[in-house]
PyMOL CGO cylinders between C-alpha atoms (Angstrom):
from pymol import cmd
from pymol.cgo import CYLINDER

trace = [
    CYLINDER, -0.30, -10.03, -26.57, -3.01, -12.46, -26.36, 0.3, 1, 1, 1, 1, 1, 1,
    CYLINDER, -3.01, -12.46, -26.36, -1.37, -15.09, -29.10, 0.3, 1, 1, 1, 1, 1, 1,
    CYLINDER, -1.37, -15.09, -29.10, 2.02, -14.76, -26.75, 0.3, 1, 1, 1, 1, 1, 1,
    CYLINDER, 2.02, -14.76, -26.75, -0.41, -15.81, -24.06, 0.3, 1, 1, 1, 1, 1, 1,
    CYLINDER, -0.41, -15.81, -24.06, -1.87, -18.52, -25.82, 0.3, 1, 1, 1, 1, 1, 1,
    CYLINDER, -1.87, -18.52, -25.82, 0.93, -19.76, -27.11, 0.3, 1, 1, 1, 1, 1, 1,
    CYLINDER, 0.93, -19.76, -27.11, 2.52, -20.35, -23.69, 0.3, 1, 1, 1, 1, 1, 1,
    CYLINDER, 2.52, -20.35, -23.69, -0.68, -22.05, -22.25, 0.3, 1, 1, 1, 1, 1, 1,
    CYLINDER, -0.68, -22.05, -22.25, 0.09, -24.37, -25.07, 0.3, 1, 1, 1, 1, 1, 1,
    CYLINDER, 0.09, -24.37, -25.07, 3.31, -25.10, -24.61, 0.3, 1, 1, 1, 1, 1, 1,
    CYLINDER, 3.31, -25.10, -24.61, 2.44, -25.74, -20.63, 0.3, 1, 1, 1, 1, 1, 1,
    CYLINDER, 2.44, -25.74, -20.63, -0.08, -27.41, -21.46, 0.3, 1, 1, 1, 1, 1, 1,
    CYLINDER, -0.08, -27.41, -21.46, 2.00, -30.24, -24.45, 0.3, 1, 1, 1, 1, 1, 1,
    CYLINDER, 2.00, -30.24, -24.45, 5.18, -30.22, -21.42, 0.3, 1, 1, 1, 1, 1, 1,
    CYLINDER, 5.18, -30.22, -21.42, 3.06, -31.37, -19.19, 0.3, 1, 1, 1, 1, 1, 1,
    CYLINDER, 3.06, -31.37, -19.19, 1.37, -33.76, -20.99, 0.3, 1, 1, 1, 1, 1, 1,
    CYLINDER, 1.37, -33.76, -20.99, 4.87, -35.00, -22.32, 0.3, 1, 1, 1, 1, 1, 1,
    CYLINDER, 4.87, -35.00, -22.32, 6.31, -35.32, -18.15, 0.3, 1, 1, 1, 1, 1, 1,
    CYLINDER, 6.31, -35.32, -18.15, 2.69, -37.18, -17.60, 0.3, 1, 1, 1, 1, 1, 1,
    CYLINDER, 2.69, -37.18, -17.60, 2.92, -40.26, -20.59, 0.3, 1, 1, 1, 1, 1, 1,
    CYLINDER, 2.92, -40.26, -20.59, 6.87, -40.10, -19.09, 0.3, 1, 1, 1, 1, 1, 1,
    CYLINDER, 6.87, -40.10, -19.09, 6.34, -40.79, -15.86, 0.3, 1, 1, 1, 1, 1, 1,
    CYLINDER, 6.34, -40.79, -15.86, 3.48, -43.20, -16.69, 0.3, 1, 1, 1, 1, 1, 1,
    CYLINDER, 3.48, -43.20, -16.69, 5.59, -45.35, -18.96, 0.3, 1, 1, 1, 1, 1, 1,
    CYLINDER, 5.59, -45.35, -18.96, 8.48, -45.44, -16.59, 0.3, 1, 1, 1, 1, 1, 1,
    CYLINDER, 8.48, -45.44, -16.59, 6.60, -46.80, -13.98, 0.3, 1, 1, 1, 1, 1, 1,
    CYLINDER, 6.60, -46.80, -13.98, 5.44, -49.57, -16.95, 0.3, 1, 1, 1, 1, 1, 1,
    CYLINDER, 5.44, -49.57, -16.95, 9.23, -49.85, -17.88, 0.3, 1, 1, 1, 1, 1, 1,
    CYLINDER, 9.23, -49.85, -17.88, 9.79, -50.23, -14.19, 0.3, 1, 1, 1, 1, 1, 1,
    CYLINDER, 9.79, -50.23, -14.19, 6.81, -52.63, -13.75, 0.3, 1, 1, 1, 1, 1, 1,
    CYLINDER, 6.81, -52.63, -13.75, 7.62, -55.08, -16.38, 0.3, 1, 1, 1, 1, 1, 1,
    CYLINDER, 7.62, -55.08, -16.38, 11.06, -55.05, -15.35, 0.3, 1, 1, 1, 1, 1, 1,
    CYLINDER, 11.06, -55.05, -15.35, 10.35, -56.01, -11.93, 0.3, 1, 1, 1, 1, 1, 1,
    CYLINDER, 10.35, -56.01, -11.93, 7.95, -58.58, -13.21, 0.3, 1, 1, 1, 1, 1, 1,
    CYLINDER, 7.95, -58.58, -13.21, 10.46, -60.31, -14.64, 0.3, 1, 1, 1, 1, 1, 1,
    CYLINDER, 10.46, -60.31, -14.64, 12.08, -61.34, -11.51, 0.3, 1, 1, 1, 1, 1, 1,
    CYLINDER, 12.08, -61.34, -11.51, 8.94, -61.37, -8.72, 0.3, 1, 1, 1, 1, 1, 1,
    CYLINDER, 8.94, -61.37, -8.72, 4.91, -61.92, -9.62, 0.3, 1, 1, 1, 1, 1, 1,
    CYLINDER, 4.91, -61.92, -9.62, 2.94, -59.23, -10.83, 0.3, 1, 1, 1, 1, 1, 1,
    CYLINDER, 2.94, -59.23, -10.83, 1.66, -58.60, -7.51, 0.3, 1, 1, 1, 1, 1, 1,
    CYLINDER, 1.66, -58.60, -7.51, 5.19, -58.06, -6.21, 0.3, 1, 1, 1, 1, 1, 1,
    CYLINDER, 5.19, -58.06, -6.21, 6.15, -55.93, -9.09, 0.3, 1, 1, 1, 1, 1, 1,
    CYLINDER, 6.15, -55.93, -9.09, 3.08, -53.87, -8.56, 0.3, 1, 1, 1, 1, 1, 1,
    CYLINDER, 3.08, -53.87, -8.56, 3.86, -53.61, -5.13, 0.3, 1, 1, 1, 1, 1, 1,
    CYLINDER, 3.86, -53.61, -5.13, 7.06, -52.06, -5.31, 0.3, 1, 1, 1, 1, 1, 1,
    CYLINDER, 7.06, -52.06, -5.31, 6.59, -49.95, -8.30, 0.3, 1, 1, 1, 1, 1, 1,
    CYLINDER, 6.59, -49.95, -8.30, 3.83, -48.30, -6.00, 0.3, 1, 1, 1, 1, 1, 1,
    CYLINDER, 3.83, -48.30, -6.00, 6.16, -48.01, -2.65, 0.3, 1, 1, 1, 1, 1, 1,
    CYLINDER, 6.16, -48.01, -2.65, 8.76, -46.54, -5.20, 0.3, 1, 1, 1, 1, 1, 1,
    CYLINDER, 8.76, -46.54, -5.20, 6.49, -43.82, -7.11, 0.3, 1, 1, 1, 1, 1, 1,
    CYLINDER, 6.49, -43.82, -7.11, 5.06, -43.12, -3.17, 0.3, 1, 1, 1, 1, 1, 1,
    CYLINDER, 5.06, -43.12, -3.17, 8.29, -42.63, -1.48, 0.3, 1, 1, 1, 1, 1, 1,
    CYLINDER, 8.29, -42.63, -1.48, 9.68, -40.02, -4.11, 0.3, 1, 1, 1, 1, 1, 1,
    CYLINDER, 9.68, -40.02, -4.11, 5.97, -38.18, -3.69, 0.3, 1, 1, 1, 1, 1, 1,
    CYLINDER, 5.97, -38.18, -3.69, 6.78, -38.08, -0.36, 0.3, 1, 1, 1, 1, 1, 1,
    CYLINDER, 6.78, -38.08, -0.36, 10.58, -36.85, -0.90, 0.3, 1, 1, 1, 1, 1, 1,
    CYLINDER, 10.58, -36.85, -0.90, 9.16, -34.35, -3.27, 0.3, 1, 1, 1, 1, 1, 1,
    CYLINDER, 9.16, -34.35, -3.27, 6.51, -33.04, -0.88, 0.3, 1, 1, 1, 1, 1, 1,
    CYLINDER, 6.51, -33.04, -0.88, 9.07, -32.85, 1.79, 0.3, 1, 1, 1, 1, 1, 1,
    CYLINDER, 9.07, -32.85, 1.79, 11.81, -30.99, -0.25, 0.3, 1, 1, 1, 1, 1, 1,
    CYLINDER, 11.81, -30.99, -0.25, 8.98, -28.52, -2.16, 0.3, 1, 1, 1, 1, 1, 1,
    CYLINDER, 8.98, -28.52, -2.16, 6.28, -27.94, 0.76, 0.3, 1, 1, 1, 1, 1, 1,
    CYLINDER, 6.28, -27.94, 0.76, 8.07, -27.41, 3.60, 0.3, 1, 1, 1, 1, 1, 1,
    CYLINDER, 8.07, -27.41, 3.60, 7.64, -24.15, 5.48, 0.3, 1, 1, 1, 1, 1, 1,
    CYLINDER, 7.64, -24.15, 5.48, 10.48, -21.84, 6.23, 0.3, 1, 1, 1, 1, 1, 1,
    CYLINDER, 10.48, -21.84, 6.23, 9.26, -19.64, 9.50, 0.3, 1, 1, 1, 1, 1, 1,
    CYLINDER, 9.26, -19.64, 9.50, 11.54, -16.71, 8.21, 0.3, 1, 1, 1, 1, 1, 1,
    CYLINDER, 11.54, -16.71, 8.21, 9.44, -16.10, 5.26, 0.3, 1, 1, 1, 1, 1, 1,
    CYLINDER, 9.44, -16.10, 5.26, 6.45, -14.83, 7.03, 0.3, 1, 1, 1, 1, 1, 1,
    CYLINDER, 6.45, -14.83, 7.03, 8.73, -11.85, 8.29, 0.3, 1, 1, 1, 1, 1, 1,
    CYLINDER, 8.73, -11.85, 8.29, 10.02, -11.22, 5.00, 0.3, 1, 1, 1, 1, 1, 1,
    CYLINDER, 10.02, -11.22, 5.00, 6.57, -10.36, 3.14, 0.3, 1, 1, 1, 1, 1, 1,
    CYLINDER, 6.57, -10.36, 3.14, 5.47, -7.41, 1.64, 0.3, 1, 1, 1, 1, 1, 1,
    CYLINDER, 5.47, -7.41, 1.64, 2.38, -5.53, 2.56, 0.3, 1, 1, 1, 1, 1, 1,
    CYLINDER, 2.38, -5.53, 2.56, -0.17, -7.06, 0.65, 0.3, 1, 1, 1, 1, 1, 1,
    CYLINDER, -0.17, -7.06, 0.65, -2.25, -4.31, -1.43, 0.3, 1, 1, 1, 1, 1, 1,
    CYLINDER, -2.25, -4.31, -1.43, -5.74, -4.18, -0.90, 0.3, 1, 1, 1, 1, 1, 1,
    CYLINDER, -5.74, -4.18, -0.90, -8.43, -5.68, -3.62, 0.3, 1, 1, 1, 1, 1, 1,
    CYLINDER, -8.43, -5.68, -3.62, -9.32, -8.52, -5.10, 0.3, 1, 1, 1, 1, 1, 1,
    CYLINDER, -9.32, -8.52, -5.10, -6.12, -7.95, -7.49, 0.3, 1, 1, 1, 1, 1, 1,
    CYLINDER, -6.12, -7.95, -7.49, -3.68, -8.25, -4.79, 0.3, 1, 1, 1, 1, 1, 1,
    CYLINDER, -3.68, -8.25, -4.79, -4.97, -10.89, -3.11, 0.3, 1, 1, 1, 1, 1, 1,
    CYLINDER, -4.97, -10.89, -3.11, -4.73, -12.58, -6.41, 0.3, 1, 1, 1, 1, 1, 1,
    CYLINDER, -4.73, -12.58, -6.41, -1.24, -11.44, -7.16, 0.3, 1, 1, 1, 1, 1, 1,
    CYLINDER, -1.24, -11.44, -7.16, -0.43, -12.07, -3.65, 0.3, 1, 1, 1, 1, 1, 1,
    CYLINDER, -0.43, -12.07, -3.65, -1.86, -16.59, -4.09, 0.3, 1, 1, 1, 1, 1, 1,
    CYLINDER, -1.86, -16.59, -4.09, 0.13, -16.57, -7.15, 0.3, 1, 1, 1, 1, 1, 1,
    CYLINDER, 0.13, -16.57, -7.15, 3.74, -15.53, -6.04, 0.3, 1, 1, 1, 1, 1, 1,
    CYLINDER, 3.74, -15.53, -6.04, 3.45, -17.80, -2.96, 0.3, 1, 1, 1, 1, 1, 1,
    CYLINDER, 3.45, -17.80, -2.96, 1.40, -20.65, -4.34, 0.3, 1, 1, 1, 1, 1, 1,
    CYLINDER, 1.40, -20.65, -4.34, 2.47, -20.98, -7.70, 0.3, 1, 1, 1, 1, 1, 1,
    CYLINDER, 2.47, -20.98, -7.70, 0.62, -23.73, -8.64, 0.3, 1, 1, 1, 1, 1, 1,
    CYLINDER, 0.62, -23.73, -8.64, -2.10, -23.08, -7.43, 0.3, 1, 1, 1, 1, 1, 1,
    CYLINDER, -2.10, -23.08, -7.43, -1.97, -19.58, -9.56, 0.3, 1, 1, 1, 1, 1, 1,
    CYLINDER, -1.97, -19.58, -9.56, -1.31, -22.34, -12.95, 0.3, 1, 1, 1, 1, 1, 1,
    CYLINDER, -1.31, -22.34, -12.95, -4.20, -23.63, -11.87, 0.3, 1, 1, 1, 1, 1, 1,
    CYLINDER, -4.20, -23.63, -11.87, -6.44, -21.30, -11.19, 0.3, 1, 1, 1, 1, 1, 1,
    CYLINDER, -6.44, -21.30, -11.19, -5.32, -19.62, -14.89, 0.3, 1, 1, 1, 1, 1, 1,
    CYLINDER, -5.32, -19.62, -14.89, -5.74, -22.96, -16.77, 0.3, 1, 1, 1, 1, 1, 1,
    CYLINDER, -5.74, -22.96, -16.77, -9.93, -23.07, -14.79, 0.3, 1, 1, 1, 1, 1, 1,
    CYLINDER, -9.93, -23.07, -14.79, -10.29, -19.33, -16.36, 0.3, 1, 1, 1, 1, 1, 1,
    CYLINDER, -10.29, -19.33, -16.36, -8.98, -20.03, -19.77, 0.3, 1, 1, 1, 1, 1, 1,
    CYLINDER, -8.98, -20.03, -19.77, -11.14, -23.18, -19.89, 0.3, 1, 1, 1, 1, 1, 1,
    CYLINDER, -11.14, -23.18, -19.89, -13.86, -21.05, -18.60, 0.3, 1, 1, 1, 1, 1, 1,
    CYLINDER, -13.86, -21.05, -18.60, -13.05, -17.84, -20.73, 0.3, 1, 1, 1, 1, 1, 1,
    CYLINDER, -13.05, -17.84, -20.73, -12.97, -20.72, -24.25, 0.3, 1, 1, 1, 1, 1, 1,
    CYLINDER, -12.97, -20.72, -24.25, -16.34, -22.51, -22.92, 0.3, 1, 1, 1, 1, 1, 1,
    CYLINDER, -16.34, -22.51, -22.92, -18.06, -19.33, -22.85, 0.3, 1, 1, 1, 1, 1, 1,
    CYLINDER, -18.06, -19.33, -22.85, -17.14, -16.52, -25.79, 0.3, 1, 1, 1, 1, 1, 1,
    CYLINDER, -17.14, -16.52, -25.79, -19.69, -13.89, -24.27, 0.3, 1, 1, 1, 1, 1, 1,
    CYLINDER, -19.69, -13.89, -24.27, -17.76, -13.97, -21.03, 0.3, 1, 1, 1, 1, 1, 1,
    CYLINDER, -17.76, -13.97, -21.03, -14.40, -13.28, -22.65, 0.3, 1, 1, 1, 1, 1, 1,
    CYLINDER, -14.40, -13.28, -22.65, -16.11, -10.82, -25.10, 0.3, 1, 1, 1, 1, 1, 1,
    CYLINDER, -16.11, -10.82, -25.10, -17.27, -8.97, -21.76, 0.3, 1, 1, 1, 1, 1, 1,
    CYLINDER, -17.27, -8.97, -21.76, -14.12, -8.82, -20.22, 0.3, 1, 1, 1, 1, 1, 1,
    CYLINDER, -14.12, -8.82, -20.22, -12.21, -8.36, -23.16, 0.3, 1, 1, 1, 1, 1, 1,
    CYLINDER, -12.21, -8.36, -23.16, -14.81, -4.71, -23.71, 0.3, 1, 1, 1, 1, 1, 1,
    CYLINDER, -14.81, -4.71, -23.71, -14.27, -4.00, -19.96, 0.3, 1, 1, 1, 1, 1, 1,
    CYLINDER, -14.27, -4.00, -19.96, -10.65, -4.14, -20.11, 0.3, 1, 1, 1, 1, 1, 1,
    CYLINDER, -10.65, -4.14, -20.11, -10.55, -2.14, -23.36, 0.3, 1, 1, 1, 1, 1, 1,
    CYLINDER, -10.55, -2.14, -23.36, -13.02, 0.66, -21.75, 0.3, 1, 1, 1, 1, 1, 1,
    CYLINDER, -13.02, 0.66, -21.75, -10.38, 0.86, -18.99, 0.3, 1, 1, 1, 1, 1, 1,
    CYLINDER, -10.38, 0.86, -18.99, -7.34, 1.71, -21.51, 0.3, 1, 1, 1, 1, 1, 1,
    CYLINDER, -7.34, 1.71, -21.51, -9.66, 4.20, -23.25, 0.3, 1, 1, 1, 1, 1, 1,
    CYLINDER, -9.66, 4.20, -23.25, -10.50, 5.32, -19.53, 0.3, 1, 1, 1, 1, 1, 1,
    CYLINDER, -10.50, 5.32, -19.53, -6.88, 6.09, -18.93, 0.3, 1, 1, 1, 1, 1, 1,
    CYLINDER, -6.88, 6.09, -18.93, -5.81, 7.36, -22.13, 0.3, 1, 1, 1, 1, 1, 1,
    CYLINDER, -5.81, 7.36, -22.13, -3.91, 4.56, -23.24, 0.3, 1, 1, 1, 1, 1, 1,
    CYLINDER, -3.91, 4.56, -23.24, -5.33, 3.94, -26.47, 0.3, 1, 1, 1, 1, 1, 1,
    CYLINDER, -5.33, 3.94, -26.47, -6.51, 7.80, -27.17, 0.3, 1, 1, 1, 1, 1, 1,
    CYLINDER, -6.51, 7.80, -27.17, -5.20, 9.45, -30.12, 0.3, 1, 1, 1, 1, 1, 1,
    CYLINDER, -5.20, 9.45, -30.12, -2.71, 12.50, -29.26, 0.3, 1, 1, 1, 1, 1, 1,
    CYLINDER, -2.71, 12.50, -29.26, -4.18, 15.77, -31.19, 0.3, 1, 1, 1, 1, 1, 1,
    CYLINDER, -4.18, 15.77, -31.19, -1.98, 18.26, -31.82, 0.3, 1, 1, 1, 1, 1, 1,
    CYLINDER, -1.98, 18.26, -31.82, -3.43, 22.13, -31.66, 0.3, 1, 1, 1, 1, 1, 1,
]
cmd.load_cgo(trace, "trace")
């Protein structure tokens, strides 16, 4: 369970790397290109209004705020747990983000993760999930 886990930080973590170096060189490509016909100043200029005005598109399309969705919601379940599961099915990025801190956390310190790892395994053995079935 925990290599699956890994493995798909890792795999977040090299596709977003890979849209990052893309969208820097395209605004290069698009930089140079522009260069060619106005002064680097110019070129600089509108590669910026261009890379700002599709932010802005973006942030419109993704962010806006639908009224009916409030209605819609579930009952949010009390705890720190639901208020957790709760951020990260409506703020999904912030939920990426918020994983990503912990797991940078979780590898900077191995006593922390050793702790939780212990108190999540006491909880299995707690509920019988890892006890061994004797029969009589």
């Amino acid at each position: 369970m925990f290599k699956g886990i890994v493995k798909k930080l890792v795999a977040t973590a090299v596709v977003a790397a890979s849209v990052f170096l893309a969208v820097v060189f395209l605004g290069l490509t698009l930089f140079y290109a522009l260069s060619l016909k106005l002064t680097p100043l110019g070129a600089a200029a509108v590669t910026f209004g261009l890379f700002a005005l599709v932010a802005l598109i973006v942030a419109v399309v993704f962010l806006k705020g639908d009224k009916h969705d409030e209605d819609d919601e579930e009952d949010e379940s009390e705890g720190l747990l639901g208020k957790v599961i709760h951020i990260v099915r409506e703020r999904p990025i912030v939920g990426a983000v918020g994983g990503l801190g912990a797991a940078f956390l979780l590898l900077r310190n191995p006593a922390l993760a050793a702790i939780i790892a212990s108190m999540v395994a006491d909880r299995k053995m707690d509920q019988g999930g890892y006890a061994k079935r004797r029969r009589r």
